[in-house]
C-alpha positions in Angstrom: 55.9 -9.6 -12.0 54.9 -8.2 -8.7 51.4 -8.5 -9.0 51.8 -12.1 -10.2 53.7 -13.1 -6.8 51.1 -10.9 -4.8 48.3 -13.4 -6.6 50.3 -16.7 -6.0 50.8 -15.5 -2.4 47.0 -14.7 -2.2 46.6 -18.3 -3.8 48.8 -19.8 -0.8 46.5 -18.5 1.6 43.9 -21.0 0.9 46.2 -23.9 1.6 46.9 -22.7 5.0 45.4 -24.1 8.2 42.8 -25.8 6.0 41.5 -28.6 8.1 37.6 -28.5 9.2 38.5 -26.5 12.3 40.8 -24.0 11.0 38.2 -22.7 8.1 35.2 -23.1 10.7 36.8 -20.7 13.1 37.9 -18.3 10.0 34.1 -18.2 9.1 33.0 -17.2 12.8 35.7 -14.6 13.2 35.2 -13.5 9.8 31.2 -13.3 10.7 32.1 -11.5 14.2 34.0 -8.6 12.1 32.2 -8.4 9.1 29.0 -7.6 11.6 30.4 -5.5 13.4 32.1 -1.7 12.1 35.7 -1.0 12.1 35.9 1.8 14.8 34.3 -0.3 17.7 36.2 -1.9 20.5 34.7 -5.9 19.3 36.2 -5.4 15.7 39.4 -4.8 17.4 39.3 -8.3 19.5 38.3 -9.8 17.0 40.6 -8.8 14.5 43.4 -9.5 17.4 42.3 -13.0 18.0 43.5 -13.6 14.2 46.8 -13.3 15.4 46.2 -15.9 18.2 44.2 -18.6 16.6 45.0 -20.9 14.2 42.6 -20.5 10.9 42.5 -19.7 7.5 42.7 -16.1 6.0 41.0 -16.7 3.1 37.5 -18.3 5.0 38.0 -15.3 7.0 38.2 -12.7 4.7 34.8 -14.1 1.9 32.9 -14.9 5.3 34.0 -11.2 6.3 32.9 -9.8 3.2 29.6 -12.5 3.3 28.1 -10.8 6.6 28.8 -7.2 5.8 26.1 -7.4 3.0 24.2 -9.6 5.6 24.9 -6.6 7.8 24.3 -4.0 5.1 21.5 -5.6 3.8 19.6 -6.6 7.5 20.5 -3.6 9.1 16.8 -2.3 10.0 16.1 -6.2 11.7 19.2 -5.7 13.7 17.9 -1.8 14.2 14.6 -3.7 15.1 16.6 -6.0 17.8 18.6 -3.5 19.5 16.0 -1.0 19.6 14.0 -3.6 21.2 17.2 -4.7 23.8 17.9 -0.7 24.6 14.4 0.6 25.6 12.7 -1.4 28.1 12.4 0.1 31.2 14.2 -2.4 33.4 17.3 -2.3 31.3 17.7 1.7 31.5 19.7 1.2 34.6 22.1 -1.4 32.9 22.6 0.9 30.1 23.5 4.0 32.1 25.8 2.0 34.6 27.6 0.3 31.1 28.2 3.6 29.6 29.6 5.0 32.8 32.4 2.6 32.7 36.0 3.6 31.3 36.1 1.4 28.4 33.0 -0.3 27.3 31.6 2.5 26.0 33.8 1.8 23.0 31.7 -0.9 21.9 29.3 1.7 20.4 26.6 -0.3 21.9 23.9 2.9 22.3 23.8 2.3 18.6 20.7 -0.3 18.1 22.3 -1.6 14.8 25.3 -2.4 16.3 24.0 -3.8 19.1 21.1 -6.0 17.1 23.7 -7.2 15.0 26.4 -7.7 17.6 23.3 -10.0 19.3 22.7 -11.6 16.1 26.4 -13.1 15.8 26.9 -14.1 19.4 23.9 -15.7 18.6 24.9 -17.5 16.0 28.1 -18.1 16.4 27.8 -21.4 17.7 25.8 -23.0 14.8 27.6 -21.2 12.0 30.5 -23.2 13.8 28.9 -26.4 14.0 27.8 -25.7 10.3 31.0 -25.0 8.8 32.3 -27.8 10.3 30.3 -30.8 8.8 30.1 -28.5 5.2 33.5 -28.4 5.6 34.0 -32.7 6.1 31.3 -33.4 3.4 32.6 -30.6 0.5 36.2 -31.1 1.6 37.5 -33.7 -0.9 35.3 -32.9 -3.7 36.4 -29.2 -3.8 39.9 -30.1 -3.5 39.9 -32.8 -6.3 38.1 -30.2 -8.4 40.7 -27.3 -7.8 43.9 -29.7 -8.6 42.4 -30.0 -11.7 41.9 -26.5 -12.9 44.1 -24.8 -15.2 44.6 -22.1 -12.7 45.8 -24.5 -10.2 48.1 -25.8 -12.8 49.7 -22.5 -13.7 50.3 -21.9 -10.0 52.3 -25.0 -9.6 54.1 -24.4 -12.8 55.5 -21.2 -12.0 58.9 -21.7 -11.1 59.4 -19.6 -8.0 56.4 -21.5 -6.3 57.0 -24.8 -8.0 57.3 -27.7 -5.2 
């Protein structure tokens, strides 16, 4: 019984904050975390900004779990790009003054993977935005005519405790 509440509850989270915007912004937060490890100071923000904006857990959590293959599986082209971003002479000085400071440091940011992949979703966080948005407007009502009619969909509403 539990574990049947814990998936109608799971369910419920995809009919949360579900306009364009809300799943947009879960996909870029969701991108922002799954790029980045748990144990650095972005991760953390990120993860707190959950709390402040309005979007939808379940975009945020698949997109999550999306970009840490993306990060798993790219991990020597963001290697590649922080490596590149952490060497050159003129930015040894910004690196040693950034590392000096109280909290930054945190970021993990000496790592070149971190960094490259960190880059990589700043980056791209604009146009996976924009992106999501108008896939969002153009898949919208087809997806959602397609899950009221599942048999899934129709055992959720049937289930008496969640019946509306």
């Amino acid at each position: 019984m539990l574990l049947i509440r814990l998936l109608y509850r799971f369910i419920a989270l995809f009919e949360t904050h579900a306009t364009p915007q809300g799943l947009a912004f879960g996909v870029c937060l969701g991108m922002l975390m799954g790029l980045s490890p748990s144990y650095t100071l972005q991760f953390w923000i990120a993860l707190s900004l959950v709390f402040l904006i309005q979007l939808n857990l379940a975009s945020l959590c698949s997109s999550c779990a999306v970009f840490s293959l993306i990060n798993y599986l790219g991990g020597s082209l963001f290697k590649k790009m922080g490596i590149s971003l952490l060497t050159p002479p003129v930015a040894l000085k910004f690196w040693s003054a950034y590392f000096e400071a109280p909290i930054l440091p945190f970021t993990d940011f000496n790592n070149p993977q971190i960094l490259g992949s960190f880059l990589f979703g700043i980056l791209a966080l604009v146009p996976i935005f924009m992106a999501s948005v108008k896939i969002t407007q153009r898949l919208e009502p087809t997806i959602y005519h397609w899950w009221r009619t599942t048999k899934a969909y129709n055992l959720y509403r049937g289930y008496k405790p969640y019946a509306r």
